[in-house]
Biopython code that builds the backbone (N, CA, C, O; Angstrom):
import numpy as np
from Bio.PDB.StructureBuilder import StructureBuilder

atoms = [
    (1, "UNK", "N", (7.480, 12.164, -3.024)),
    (1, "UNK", "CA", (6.561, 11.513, -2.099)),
    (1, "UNK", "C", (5.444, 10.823, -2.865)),
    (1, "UNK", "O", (4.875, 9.836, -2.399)),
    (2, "UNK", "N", (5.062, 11.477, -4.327)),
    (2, "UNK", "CA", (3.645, 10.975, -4.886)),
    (2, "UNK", "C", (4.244, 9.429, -5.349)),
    (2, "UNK", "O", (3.597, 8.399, -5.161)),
    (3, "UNK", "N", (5.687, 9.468, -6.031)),
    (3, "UNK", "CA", (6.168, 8.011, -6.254)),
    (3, "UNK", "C", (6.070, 6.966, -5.355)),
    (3, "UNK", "O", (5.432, 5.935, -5.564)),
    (4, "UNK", "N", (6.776, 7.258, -4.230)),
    (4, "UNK", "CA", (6.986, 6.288, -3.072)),
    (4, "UNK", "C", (5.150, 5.971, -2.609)),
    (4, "UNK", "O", (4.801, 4.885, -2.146)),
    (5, "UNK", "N", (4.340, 6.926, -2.803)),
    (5, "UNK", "CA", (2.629, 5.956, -2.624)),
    (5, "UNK", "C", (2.515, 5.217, -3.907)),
    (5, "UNK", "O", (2.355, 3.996, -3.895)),
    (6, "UNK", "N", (2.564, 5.667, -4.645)),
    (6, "UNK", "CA", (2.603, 4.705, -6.337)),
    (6, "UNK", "C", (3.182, 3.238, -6.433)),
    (6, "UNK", "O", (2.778, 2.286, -7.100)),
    (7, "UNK", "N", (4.031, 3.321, -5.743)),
    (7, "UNK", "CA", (5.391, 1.882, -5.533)),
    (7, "UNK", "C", (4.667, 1.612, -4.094)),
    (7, "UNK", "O", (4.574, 0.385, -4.081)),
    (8, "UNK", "N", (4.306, 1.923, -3.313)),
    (8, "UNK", "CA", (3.602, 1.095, -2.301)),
    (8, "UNK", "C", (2.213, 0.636, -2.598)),
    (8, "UNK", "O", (1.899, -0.475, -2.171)),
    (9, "UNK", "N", (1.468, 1.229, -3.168)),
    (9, "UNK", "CA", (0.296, 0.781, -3.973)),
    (9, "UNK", "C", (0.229, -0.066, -4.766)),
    (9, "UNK", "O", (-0.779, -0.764, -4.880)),
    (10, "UNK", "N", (1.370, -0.215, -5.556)),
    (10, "UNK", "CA", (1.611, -1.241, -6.690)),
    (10, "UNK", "C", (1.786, -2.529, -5.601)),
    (10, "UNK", "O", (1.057, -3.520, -5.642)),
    (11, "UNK", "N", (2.692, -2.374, -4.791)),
    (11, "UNK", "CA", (3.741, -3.740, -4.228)),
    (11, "UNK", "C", (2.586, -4.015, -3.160)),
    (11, "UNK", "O", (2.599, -5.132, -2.643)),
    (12, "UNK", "N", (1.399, -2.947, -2.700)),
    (12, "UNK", "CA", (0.028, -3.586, -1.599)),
    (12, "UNK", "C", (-0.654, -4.804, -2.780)),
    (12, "UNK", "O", (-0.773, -6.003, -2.528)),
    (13, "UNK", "N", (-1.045, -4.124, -4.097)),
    (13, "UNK", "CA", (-1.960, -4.769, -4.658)),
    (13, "UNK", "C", (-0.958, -6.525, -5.335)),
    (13, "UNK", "O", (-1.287, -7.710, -5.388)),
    (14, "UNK", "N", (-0.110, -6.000, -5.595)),
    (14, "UNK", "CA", (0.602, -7.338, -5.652)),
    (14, "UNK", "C", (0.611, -8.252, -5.275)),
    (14, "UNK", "O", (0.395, -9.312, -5.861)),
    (15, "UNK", "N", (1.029, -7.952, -3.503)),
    (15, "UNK", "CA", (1.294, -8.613, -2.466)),
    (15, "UNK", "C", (-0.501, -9.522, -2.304)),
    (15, "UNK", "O", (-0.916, -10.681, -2.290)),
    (16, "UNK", "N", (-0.984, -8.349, -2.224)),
    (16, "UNK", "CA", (-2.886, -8.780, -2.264)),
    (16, "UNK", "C", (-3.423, -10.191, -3.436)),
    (16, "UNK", "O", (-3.911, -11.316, -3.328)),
    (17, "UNK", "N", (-3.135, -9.611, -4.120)),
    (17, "UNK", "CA", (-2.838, -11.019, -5.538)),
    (17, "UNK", "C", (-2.251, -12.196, -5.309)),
    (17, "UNK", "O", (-2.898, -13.222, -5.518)),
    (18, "UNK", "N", (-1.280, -12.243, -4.966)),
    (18, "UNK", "CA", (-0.369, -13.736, -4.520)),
    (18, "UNK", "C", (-0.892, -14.228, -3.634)),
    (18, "UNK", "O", (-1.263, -15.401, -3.686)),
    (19, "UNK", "N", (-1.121, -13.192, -2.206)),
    (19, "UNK", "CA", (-1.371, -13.889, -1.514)),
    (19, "UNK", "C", (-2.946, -14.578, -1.616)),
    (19, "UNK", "O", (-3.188, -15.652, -1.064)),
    (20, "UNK", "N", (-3.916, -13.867, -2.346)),
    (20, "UNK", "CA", (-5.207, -14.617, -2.527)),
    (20, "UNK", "C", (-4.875, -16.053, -3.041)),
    (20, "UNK", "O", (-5.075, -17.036, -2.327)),
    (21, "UNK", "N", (-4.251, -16.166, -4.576)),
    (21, "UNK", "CA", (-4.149, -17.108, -5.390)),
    (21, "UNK", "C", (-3.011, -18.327, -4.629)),
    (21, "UNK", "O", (-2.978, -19.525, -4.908)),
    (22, "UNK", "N", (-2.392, -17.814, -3.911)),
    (22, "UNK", "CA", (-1.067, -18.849, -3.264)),
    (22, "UNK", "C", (-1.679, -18.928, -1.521)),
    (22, "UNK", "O", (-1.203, -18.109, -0.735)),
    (23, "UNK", "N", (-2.498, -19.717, -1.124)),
    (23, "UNK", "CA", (-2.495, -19.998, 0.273)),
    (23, "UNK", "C", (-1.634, -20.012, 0.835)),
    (23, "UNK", "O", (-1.446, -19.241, 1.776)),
    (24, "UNK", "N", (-0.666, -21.052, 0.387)),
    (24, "UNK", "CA", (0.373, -21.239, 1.415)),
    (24, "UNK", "C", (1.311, -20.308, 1.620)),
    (24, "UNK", "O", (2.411, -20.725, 1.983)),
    (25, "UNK", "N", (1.172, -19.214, 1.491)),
    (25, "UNK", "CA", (1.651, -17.865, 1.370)),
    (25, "UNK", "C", (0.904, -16.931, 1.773)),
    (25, "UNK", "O", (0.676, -15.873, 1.186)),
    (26, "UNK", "N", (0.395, -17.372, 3.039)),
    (26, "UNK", "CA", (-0.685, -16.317, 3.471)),
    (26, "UNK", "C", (-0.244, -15.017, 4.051)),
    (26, "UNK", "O", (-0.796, -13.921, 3.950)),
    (27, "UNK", "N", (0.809, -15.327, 4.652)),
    (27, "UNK", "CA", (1.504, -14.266, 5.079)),
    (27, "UNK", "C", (1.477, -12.881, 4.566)),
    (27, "UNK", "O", (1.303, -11.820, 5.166)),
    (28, "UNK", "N", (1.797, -13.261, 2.695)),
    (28, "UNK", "CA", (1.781, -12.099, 1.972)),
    (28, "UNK", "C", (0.730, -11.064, 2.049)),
    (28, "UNK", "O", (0.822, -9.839, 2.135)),
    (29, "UNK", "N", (-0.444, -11.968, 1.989)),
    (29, "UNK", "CA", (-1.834, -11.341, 2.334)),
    (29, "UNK", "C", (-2.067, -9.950, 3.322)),
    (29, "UNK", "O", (-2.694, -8.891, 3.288)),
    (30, "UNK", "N", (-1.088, -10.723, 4.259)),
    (30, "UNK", "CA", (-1.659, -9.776, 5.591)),
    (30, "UNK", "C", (-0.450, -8.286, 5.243)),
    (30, "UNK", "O", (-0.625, -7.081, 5.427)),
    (31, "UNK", "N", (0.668, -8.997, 4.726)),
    (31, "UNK", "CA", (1.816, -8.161, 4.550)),
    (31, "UNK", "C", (0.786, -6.652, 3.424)),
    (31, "UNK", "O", (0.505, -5.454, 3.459)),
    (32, "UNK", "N", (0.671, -7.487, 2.861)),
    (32, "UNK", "CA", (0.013, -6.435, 1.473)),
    (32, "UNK", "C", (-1.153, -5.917, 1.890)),
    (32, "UNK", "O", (-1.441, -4.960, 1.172)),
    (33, "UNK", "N", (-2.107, -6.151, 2.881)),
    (33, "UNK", "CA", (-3.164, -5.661, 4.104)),
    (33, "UNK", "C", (-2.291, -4.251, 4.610)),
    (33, "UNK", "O", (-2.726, -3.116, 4.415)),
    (34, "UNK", "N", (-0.847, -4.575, 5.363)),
    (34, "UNK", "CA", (-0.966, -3.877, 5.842)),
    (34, "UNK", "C", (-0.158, -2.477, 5.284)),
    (34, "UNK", "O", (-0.245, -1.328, 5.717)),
    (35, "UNK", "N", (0.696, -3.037, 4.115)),
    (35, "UNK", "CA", (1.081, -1.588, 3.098)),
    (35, "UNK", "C", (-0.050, -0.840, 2.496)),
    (35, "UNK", "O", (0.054, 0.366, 2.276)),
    (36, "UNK", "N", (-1.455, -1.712, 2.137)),
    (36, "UNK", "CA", (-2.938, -0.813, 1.656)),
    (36, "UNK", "C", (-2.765, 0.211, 2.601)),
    (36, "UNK", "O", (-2.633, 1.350, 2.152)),
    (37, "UNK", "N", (-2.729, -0.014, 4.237)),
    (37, "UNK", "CA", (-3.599, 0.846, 4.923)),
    (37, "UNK", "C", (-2.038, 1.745, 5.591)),
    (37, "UNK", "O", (-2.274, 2.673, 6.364)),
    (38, "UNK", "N", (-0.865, 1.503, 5.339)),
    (38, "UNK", "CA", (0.102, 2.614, 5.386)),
    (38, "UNK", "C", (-0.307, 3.773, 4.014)),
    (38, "UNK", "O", (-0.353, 4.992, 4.178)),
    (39, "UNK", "N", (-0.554, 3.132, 2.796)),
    (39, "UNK", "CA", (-0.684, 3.915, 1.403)),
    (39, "UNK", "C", (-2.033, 4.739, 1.970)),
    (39, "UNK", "O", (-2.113, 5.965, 1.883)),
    (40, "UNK", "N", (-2.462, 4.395, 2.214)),
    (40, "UNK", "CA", (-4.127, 5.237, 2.832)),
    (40, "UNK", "C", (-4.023, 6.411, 3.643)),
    (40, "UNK", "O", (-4.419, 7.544, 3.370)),
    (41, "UNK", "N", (-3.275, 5.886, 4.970)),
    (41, "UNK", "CA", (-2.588, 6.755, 5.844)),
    (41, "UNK", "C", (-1.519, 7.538, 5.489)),
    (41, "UNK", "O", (-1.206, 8.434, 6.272)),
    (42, "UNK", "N", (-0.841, 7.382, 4.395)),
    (42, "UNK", "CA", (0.251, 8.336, 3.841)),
    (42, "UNK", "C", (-0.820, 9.707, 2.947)),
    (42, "UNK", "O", (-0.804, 10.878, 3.326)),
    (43, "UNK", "N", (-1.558, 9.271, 1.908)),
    (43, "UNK", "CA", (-2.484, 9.843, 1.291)),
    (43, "UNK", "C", (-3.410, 10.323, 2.157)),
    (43, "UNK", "O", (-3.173, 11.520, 1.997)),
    (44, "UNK", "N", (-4.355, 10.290, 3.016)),
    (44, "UNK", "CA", (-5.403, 10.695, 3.721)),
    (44, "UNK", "C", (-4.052, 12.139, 4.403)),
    (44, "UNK", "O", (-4.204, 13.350, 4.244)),
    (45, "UNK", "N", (-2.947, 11.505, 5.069)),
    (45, "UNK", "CA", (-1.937, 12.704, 5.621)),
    (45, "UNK", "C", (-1.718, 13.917, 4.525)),
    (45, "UNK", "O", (-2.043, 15.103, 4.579)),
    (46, "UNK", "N", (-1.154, 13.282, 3.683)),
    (46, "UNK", "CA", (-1.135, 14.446, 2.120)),
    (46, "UNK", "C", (-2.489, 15.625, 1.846)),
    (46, "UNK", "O", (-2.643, 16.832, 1.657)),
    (47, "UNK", "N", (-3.182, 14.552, 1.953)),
    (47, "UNK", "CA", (-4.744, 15.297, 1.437)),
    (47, "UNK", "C", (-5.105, 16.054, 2.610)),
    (47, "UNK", "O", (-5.258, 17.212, 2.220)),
    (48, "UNK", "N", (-5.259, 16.005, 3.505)),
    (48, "UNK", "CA", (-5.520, 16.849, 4.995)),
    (48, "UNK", "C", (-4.388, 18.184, 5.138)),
    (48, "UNK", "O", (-4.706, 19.229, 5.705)),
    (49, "UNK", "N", (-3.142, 17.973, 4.576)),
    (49, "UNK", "CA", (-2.118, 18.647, 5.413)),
    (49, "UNK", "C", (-1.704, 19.649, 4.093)),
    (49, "UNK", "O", (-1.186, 20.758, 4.221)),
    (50, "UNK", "N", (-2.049, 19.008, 2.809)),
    (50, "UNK", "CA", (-2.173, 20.134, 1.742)),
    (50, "UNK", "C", (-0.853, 19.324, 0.916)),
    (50, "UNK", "O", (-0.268, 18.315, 1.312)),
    (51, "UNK", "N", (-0.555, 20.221, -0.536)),
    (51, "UNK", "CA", (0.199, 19.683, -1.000)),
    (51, "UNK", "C", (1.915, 20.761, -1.005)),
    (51, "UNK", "O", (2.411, 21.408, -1.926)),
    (52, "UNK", "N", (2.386, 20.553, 0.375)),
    (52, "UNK", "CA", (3.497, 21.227, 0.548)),
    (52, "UNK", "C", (4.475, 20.204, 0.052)),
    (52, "UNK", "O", (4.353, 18.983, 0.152)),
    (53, "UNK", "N", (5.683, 21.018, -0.619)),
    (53, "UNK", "CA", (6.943, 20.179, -1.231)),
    (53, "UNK", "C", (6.817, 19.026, -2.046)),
    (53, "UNK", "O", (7.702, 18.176, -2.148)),
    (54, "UNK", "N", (5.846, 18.995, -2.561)),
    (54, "UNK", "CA", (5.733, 18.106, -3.722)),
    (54, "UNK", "C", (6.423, 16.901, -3.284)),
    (54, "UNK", "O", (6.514, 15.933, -4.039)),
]
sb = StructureBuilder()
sb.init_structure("model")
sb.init_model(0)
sb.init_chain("A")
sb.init_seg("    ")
for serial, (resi, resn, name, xyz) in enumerate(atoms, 1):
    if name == "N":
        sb.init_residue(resn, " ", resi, " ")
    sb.init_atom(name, np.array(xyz, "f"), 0.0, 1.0, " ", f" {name:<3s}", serial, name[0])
structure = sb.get_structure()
């Protein structure tokens, strides 16, 4: 589970990057907006609920 936030964190901030520097690709922006705040909500769940099953 700690990978799969690692690889969504990577591919939010990515997505966040392109889409700043590439307008016409705004899309990405919002796309990579909205994997930040799944990675947040996955982690904030982890951290509240304890660290069962690794």
């Amino acid at each position: 589970m700690n990978l799969l936030l690692i690889i969504i964190v990577v591919v939010a901030v990515v997505l966040l990057i392109t889409g700043g520097f590439v307008q016409s690709l705004q899309f990405l922006l919002w796309v990579g907006i909205v994997l930040a705040v799944i990675a947040v909500i996955m982690f904030l769940l982890r951290a509240i609920s304890g660290r069962r099953g690794a």
